[in-house]
N, C-alpha and C positions, 0 to 999 in steps of 0.2 A: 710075579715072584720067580718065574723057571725062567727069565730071563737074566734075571737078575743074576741068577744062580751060574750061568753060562757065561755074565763077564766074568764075573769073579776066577773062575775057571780061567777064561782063554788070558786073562792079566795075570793068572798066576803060573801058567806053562810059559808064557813069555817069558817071567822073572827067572825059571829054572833054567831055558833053552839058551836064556843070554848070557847066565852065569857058567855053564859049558863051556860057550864059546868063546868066552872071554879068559877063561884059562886056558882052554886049548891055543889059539891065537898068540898070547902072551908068550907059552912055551915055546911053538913054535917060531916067532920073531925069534927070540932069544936063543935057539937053537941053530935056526938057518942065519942071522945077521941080516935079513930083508926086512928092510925100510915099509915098501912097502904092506906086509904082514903088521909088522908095529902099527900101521895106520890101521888096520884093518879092528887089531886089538880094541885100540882106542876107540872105535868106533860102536864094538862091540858093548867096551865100558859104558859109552853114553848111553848104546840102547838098552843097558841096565838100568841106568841111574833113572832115563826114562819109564821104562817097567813098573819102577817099582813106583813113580810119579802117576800113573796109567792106574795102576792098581789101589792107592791111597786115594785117586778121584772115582774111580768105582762106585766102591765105599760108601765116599762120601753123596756122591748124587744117588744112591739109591736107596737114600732116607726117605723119610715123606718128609713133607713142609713143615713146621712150626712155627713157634710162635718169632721168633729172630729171622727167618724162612720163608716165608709165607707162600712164597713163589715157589719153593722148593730146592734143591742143591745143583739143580746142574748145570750152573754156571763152572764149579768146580773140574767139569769136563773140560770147558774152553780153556780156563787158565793152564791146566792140565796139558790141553795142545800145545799152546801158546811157549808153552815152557820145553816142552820137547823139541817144538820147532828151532829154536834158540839153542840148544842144545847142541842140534844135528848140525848148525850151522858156525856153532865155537870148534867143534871138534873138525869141519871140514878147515876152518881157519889154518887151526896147529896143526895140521895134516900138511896143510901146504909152505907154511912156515920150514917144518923139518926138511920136508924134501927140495925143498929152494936151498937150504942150507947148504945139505950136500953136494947138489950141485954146482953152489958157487965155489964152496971150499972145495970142491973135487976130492972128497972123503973117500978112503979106500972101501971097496962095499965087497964082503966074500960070503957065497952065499950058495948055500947046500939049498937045494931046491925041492928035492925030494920030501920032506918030511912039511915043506910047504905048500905045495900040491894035493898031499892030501889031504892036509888039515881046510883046507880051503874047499877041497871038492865036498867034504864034510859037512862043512859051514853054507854052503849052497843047499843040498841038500835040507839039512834041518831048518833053515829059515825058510824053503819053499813051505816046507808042511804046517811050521809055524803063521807065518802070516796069512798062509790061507783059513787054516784055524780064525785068526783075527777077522780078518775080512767080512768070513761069512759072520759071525757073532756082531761086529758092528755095524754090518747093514742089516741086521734083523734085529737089532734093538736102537739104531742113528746115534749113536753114540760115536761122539767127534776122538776120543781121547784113545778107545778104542782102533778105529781108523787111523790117527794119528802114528800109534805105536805099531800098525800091520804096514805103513809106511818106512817108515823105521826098518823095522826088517826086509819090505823089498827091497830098499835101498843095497842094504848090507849082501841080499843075493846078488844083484850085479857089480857090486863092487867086488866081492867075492870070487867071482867070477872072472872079472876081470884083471884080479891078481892072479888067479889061479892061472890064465891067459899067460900073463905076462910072464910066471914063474916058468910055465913050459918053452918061451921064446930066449929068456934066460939060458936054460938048460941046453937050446937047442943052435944058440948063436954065441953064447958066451958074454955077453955085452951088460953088465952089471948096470950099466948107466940107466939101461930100462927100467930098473927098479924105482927110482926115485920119479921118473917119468910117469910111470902109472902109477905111483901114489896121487901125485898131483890131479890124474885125470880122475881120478876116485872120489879125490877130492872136492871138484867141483860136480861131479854128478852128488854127492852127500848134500853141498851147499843147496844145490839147484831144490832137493826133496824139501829140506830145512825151512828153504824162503817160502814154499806153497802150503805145508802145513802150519807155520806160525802167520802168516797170513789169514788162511780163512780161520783159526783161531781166535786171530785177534781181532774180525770183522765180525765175528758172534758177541765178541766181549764188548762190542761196542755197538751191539743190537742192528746190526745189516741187517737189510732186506733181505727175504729169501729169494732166490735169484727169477729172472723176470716168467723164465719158462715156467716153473712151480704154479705164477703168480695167476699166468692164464691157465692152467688149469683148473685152478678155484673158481674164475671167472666163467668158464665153459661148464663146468655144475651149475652153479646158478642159470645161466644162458638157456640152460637143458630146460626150465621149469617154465610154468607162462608167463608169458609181459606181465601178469599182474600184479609177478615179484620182479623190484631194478635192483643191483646192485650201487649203491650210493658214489658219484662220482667222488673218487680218493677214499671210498670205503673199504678197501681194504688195507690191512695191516699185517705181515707176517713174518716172524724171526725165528731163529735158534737156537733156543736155549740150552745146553749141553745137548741132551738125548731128544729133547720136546721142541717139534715144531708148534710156537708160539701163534696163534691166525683171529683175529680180530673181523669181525664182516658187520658192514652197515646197508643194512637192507631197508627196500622203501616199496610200503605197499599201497593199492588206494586205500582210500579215507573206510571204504565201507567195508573193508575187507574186516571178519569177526575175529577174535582174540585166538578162537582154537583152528582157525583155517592158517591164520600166522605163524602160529605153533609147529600144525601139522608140517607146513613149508619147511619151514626152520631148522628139523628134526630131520627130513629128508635130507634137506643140504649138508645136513653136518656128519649124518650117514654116510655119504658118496663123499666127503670129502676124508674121512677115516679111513675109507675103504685105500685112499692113496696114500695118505700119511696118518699110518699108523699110530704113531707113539707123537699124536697131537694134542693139545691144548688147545678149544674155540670156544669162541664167545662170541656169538651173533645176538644186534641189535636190530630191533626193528621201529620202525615212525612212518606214517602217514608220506605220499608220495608227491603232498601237496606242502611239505612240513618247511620253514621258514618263519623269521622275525611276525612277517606281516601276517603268514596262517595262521601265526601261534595267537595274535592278537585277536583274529578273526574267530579263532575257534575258543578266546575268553571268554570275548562280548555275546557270544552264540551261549555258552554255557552259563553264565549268568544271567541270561537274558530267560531261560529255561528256567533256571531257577526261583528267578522272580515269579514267571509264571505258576508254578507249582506253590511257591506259597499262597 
């Protein structure tokens, strides 16, 4: 629950810190006439629109399951990414649309830079404090949508940044032309964030593997225990369900191995495998180490053959 309580939180300082900046930003474009800033706005706008997208999948994944749910909501986290990513990456589009514009048209650019400089050193600032806020919250709960939006905002510190750059080379050479220049390069550093979180997004939504390193370490617990538990060749399974690493394991023990020595096992491994991933979801199977079509026949004719007996 005190997790819960911490998204909800750091999705809703996002939603205030972006609506700041997204006014300030706007004034300033409109104040100073930089192109650049205007990009910066817009940018700002999406990581709004994202926010509050961020903050409605919260929400929604930290229902429990029911009956329409069974699984639970956070998939809602993915889509949630998936959708910001797209976002970040409409808005690098139009960023680079404008500023190609003005360049071709060689558009007169006049541009107070002062009051753009600071609004930008500003904007650095609060996004640093912001996304690290984010960060830590969604690596202690894996929360993709979380992560997604602390993205979102590093992005916007360097790009920020990067105007902020630009605006003092402005000031300091006179050359307006920079402006439109370093929208464009803002631009595709925006794009470049855009295309890697609607990616792994969209690879949860469509149930990827957790990635291969994870995979051995589930395999190195098991490994830890005696030969006399295998982990089943292609037995294991594991994905990313918003927040919940999703992990399946098909374990194979000997034949004589008792119900609660299988158990005890079991319980271990799923111990040591919590201890690394936390906020998981397992479900371990266990069968005979002998188990196939032909055992399953062999160990029929064996149990009917018993039963004859005993009658």
């Amino acid at each position: 629950m005190e997790i819960n309580k911490k998204k909800k939180f750091a999705a809703g300082l996002s939603i205030v810190s972006n609506i700041i900046l997204s006014l300030l930003k706007i004034g300033a474009g409109i104040l100073s006439g930089s192109l650049s800033i205007i990009s910066e706005a817009i940018h700002s706008m999406s990581d709004l629109l994202a926010s509050f997208i961020t903050f409605f999948s919260v929400m929604k994944s930290s229902q429990p399951a029911d009956k329409d749910h069974p699984f639970g909501h956070g998939k809602y986290e993915d889509m949630s990414g998936f959708i910001e990513g797209l976002l970040i990456i409409f808005a690098s589009f139009y960023i680079i649309y404008e500023a190609a514009r003005k360049i071709v048209h060689s558009v007169p650019i006049e541009i107070e830079s002062n009051i753009g400089i600071s609004v930008m050193l500003f904007a650095v600032i609060m996004n640093i404090i912001v996304s690290e806020c984010l960060f830590k919250t969604a690596k202690e709960s894996n929360s993709i949508s979380l992560y997604a939006d602390a993205e979102h905002l590093r992005t916007d510190v360097y790009s920020s940044f990067g105007v902020m750059l630009g605006l003092i080379l402005i000031k300091i050479t006179g050359h307006t032309i920079l402006d439109p220049i370093i929208a464009i390069l803002t631009a595709v550093f925006i794009y470049r964030a855009g295309y890697t979180i609607s990616k792994k997004a969209f690879l949860n939504l469509l149930d990827h593997s957790l990635p291969e390193s994870d995979l051995e370490k589930i395999r190195m617990i098991v490994r830890s225990y005696p030969d006399s538990v295998v982990l089943k060749e292609n037995g294991i399974r594991a994905r990313q369900v918003g927040p919940i690493d999703d992990i399946d394991l098909v374990l194979q023990f000997p034949e004589d191995t008792s119900i609660c020595e299988c158990h005890k096992i079991c319980e271990g491994i799923e111990k040591e495998i919590r201890e690394i991933f936390v906020n998981a979801s397992i479900s371990i199977h266990s069968e005979p180490a002998c188990y196939s079509d032909d055992c399953q026949n062999i160990c029929d004719k064996k149990c009917n053959l018993k039963n004859n007996q005993m009658v």
